[in-house]
C-alpha positions as CSV (number, residue, x, y, z in Angstrom):
1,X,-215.5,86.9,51.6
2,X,-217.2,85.6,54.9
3,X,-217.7,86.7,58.2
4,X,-216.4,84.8,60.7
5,X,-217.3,85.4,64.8
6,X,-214.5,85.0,67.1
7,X,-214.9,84.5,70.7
8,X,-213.3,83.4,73.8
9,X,-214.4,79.9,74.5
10,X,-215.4,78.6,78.4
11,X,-212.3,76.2,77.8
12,X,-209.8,79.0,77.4
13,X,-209.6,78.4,73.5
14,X,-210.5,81.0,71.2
15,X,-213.9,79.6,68.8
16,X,-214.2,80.5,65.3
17,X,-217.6,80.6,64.0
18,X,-219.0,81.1,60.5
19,X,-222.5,82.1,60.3
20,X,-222.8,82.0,56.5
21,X,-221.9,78.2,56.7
22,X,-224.0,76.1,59.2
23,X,-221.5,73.9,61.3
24,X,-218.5,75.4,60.4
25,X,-216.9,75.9,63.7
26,X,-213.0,75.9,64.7
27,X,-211.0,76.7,68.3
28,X,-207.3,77.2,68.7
29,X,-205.3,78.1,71.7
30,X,-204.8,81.8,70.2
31,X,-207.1,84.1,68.1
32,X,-204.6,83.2,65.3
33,X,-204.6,79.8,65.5
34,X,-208.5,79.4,65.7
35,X,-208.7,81.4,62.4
36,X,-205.9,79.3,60.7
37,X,-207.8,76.5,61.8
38,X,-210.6,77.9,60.2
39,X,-208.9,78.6,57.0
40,X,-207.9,74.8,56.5
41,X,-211.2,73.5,57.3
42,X,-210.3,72.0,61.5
């Protein structure tokens, strides 16, 4: 299990962030979407 950060980007889009995993770093227009995004590696 990781920890993933998630945070309301200056664009609007929600950012996914992985601290455990250097550059792994995802958006989406909802919180859902940026953590599905995530999931699949976007």
């Amino acid at each position: 299990m990781r920890q993933i950060i998630i945070y309301r980007g200056e664009d609007g889009y929600w950012v996914t962030e992985c601290p455990s995993l250097p550059g792994c770093i995802s958006q989406g227009k909802t919180k859902e979407e940026a953590i599905g995004n995530s999931k699949q590696g976007r």
